[in-house]
N, C-alpha and C positions, 0 to 999 in steps of 0.2 A: 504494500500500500504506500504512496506516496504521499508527501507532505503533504501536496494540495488534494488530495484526495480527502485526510483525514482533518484536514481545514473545515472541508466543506461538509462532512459528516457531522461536524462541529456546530455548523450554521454560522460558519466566519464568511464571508468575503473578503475579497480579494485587498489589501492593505490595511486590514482591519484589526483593532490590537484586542486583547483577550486575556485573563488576569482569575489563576486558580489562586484566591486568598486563604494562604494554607498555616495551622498550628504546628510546630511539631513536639515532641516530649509530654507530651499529654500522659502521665501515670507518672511522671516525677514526681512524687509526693503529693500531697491532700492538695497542697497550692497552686499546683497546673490542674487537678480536677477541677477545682471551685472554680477557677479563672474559665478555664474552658466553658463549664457549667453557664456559666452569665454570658460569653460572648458570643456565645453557641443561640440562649434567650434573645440577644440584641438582635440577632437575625442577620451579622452583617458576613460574618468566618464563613468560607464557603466548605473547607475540608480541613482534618486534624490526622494525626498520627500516633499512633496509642503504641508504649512500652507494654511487650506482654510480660518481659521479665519482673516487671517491678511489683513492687508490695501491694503499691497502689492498683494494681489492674483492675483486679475483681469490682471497685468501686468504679470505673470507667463502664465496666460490662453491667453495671446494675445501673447505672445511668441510661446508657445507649438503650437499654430495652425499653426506653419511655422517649416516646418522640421519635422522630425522624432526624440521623443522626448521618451523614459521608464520613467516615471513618476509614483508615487504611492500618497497617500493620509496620510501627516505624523497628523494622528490624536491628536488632541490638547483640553489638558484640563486643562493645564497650563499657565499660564503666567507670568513667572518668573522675568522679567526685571521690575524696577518700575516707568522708564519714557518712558517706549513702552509697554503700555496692547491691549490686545485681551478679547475678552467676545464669551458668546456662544451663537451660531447661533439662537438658539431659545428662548433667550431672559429671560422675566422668566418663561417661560414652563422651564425651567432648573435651577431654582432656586439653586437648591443643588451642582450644579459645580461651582456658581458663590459668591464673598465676598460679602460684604456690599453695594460695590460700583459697584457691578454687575459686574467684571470682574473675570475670571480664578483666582481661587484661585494659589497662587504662587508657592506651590512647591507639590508634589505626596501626602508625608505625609497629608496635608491637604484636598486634593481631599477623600484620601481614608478613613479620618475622617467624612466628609461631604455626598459624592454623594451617590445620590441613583444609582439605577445600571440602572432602565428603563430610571432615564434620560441621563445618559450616553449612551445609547444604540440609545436612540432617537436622539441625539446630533451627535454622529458617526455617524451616518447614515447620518443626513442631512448632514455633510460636505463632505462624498461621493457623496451624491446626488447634492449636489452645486457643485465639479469637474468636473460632468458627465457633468450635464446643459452648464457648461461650455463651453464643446468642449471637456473635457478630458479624456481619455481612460485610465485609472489607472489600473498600472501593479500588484499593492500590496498595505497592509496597512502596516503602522508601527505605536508606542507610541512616540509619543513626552515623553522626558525624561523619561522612558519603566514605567509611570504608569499604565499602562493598567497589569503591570506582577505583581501582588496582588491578593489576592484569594477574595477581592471584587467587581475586574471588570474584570478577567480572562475569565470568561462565555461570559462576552461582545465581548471582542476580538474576542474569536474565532465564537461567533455567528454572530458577525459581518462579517468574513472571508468567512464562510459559505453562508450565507446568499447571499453576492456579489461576490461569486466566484475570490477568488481575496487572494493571500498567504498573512498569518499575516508575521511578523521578529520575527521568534518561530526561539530559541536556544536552542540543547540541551547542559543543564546544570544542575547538581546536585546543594545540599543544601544551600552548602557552598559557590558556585558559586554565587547564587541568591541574596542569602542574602548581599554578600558584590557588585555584581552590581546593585541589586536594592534597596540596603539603606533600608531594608525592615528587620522586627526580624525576631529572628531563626524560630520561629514557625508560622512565614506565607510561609516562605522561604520552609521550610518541606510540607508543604500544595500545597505549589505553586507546588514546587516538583513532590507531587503525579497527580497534573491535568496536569502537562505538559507531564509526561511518560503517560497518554491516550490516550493523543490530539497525542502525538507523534506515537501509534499505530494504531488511526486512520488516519496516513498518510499528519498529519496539520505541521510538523515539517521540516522545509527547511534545516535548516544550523548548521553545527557541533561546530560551530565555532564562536565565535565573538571578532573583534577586533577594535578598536579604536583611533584615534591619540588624545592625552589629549588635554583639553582644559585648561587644568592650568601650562601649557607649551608651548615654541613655538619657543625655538632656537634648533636649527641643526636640520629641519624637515625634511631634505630625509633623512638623517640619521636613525632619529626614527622611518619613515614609511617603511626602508629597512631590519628596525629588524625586526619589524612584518609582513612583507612578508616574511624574511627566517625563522618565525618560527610559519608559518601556518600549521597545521595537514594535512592528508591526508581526502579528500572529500570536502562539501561546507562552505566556511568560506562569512563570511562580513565583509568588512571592510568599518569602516564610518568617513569621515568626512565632516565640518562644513562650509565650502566659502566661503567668504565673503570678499567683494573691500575694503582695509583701506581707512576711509576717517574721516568725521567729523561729518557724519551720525553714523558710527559705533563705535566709540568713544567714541560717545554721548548713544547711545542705551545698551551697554552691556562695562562687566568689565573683558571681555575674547577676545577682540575684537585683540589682536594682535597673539593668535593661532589662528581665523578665517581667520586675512590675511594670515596668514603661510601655510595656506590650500589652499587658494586661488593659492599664488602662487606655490607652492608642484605642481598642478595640468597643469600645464603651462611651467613647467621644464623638459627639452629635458632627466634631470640624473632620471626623474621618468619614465620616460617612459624607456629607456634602462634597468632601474632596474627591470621594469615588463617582458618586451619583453626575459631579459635573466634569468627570473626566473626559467621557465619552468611550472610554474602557469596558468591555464586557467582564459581566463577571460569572465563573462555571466553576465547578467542581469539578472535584474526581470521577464522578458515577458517572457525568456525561462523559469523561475522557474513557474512563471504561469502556462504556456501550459504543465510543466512537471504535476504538481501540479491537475490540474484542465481540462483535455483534452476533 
């Protein structure tokens, strides 16, 4: 399937820009549910990404069964925080994703020093298949912190994708792109390169675009999330951020924790929504990317 094919599946026309307003980390603790909870209410979050490993999930899955809810499965093989760990679902059947201490190794670089690829592939899966059991109907996958975009778990991703009919968070982006968003050297980044222009021929590549609100910043946030809405390209972009309620949970959990509330409240602000509504920007979800994706 081609671009302009799956444009048009879309109900884009031909110059027309497009914008999946996406959460991600949603089960990081009670304070990305609450957050989520309210902005998910405001009506404006088009799609979110739910941690199956975390504590918090079971309360994400008792949420979702009330309401209509675009949810995806934000795949975890990290655990980055070092007084809030996750470990993997299948314990040590997964030895190779997990430290010493049997938790998610903590940042990509290590994952992709360590894992093997079938356990990773074994591991994804089950945390699909624990959403499902759930109750949850998952619109897509995504990488927690995009390690899964390295040419030793890329195969996984997209087999994963395949597999469960369900769109990866594929960007296209060239060399130099990769390299400096996924912290990755030049020559995995060239590699990466070459398997994302197939998977992109084969019709696995959603969005033209990707953008972000930093998490190593967090003063004048409509501000910042107004630039990167006026200077989205034509077609489908995503834009993500992180939610999360200030409090003494999230304080305590993470050292980014005040651009998380900045997101929170970003998504609760009457000046975001008029910013979107007069952008002239569509706004879609996951579920539609699916059904484009996967009919």
């Amino acid at each position: 399937m081609s671009r302009q094919t799956f444009l048009r599946r879309l109900g884009l026309a031909a110059g027309e820009r497009a914008v999946v307003l996406h959460a991600d980390d949603i089960g990081l603790g009670e304070a990305s549910v609450r957050a989520y909870a309210q902005i998910h209410q405001a009506g404006l979050l088009g799609s979110a990404s739910v941690m199956v490993p975390s504590g918090w999930f079971p309360a994400v899955a008792d949420l979702a069964r009330s309401g209509v809810h675009d949810l995806g499965v934000h795949l975890t093989l990290n655990s980055e925080w070092p007084n809030y760990r996750m470990a993997p679902l299948l314990g040590p059947a997964a030895a190779s994703l997990a430290d010493a201490q049997g938790w998610f190794h903590p940042l990509a670089v290590h994952t992709h020093r360590h894992a093997s690829a079938d356990e990773a592939f074994a591991e994804l899966s089950a945390q699909v298949r624990r959403a499902r059991t759930a109750g949850l109907a998952p619109t897509h996958i995504d990488s927690h912190m995009l390690t899964l975009l390295h040419p030793t778990l890329f195969e996984v991703y997209v087999r994963l994708s395949r597999q469960e009919r369900l769109p990866a968070t594929l960007i296209r982006m060239d060399a130099d792109q990769l390299e400096r968003l996924c912290r990755i050297p030049r020559s995995d980044a060239v590699q990466l390169h070459e398997r994302l222009q197939a998977v992109d021929e084969e019709g696995l590549v959603a969005f033209d675009t990707f953008a972000e609100l930093p998490l190593d910043a967090h003063d004048r946030r409509l501000d910042a999330a107004h630039r990167i809405l006026d200077g989205l390209p034509e077609g489908l972009a995503m834009f993500i951020c992180h939610p999360a309620c200030d409090g003494v949970e999230l304080r305590a959990m993470t050292t980014d924790w005040a651009a998380r509330a900045a997101d929170h409240r970003l998504y609760l602000d009457d000046g975001w929504r008029r910013a979107i509504e007069s952008s002239g920007i569509r706004t879609l979800n996951m579920r539609q990317v699916r059904d484009a994706m996967f009919p």
